[in-house]
N, C-alpha and C positions, 0 to 999 in steps of 0.2 A: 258758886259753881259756874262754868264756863258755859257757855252751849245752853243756858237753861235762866229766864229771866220772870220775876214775878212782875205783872203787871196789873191796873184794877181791870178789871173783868167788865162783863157787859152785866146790866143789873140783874136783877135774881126777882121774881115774882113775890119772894119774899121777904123780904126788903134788903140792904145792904149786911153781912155778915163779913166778920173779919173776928183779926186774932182778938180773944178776950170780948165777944161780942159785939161787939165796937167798930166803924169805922170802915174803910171801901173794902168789897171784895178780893181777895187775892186771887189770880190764873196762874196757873203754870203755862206757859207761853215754852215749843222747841224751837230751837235754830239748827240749821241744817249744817253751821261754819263746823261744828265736830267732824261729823259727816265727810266734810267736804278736805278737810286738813287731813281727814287720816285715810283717805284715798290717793290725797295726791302723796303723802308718805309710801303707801304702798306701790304708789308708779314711780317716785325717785329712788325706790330703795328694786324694783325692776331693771330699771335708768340705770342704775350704778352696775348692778350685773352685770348690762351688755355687752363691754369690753372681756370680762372674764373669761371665757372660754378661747381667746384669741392669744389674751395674756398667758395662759396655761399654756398653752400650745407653742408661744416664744419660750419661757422659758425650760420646755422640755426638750426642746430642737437640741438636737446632736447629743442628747446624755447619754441614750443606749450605743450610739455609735463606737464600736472599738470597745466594750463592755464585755466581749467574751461570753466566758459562763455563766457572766455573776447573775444569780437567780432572781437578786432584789432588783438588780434594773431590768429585769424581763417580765416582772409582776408592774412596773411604774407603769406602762401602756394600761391597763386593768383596773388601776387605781384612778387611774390621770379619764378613763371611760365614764368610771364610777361618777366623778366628780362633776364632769361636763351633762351625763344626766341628769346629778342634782338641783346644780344650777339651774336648768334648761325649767326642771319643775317646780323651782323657788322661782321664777320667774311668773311663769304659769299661773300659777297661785296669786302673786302679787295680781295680776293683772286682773283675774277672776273677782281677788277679793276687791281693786279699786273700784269694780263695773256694780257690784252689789254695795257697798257703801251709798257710790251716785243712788243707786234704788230705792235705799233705805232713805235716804233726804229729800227725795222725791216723791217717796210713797206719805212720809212724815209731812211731808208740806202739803199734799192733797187731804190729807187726814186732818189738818190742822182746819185747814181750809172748809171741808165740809163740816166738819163739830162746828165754827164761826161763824157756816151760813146756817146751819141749824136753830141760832137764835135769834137770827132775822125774824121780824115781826109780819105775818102774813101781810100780803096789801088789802088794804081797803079793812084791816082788824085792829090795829093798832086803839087801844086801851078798851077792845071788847070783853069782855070776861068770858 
């Protein structure tokens, strides 16, 4: 598994446990690189939008022009509206969800961080019972 590594642990009061009774402690140890890969996925895949609605907007230039009556190119303005909302709010989102991924990696690594200093041995106790 990516993002996720066993390593031996700090030791246990109870003596060493592992698989089949036996042998170092296993930890679950997180890395934050998931986190962090599927943030910046959501700011390239923001990235990639940003041209879009500029794009849309060359290629509609001059359709309706000389169009008459015809109904379906006086709905394309509506449609062509619809879509530069969407985007604007797939954007939106992408960028929402990059700032909360960062959090989540950040929140995970202080979390990590105090569970690690929680086994620190008081000063001045070390091997008191």
């Amino acid at each position: 598994m990516r993002g996720v590594a066993g390593v031996q642990g700090l030791s246990d009061p109870a003596g060493p446990v592992g698989p089949a009774g036996g042998g170092g402690r296993e930890q679950l140890r997180h890395s934050d690189g998931p986190w962090l890969r599927a943030a910046g996925g959501a700011e390239a895949l923001r990235t990639h939008l940003g041209p879009v609605p500029s794009e849309l907007a060359l290629a509609h230039q001059g359709l309706t022009a000389g169009a008459g009556d015809l109904s379906a190119l006086a709905e394309l303005g509506t449609v062509r509206t619809s879509w530069e909302r969407r985007i604007e709010a797939a954007q939106g989102e992408c960028a929402s969800l990059a700032g909360k991924l960062r959090a989540v990696a950040r929140i995970q690594g202080a979390t990590n961080e105090a569970v690690r200093s929680s086994f620190a041995p008081a000063p001045g106790k070390a091997g008191a019972q």
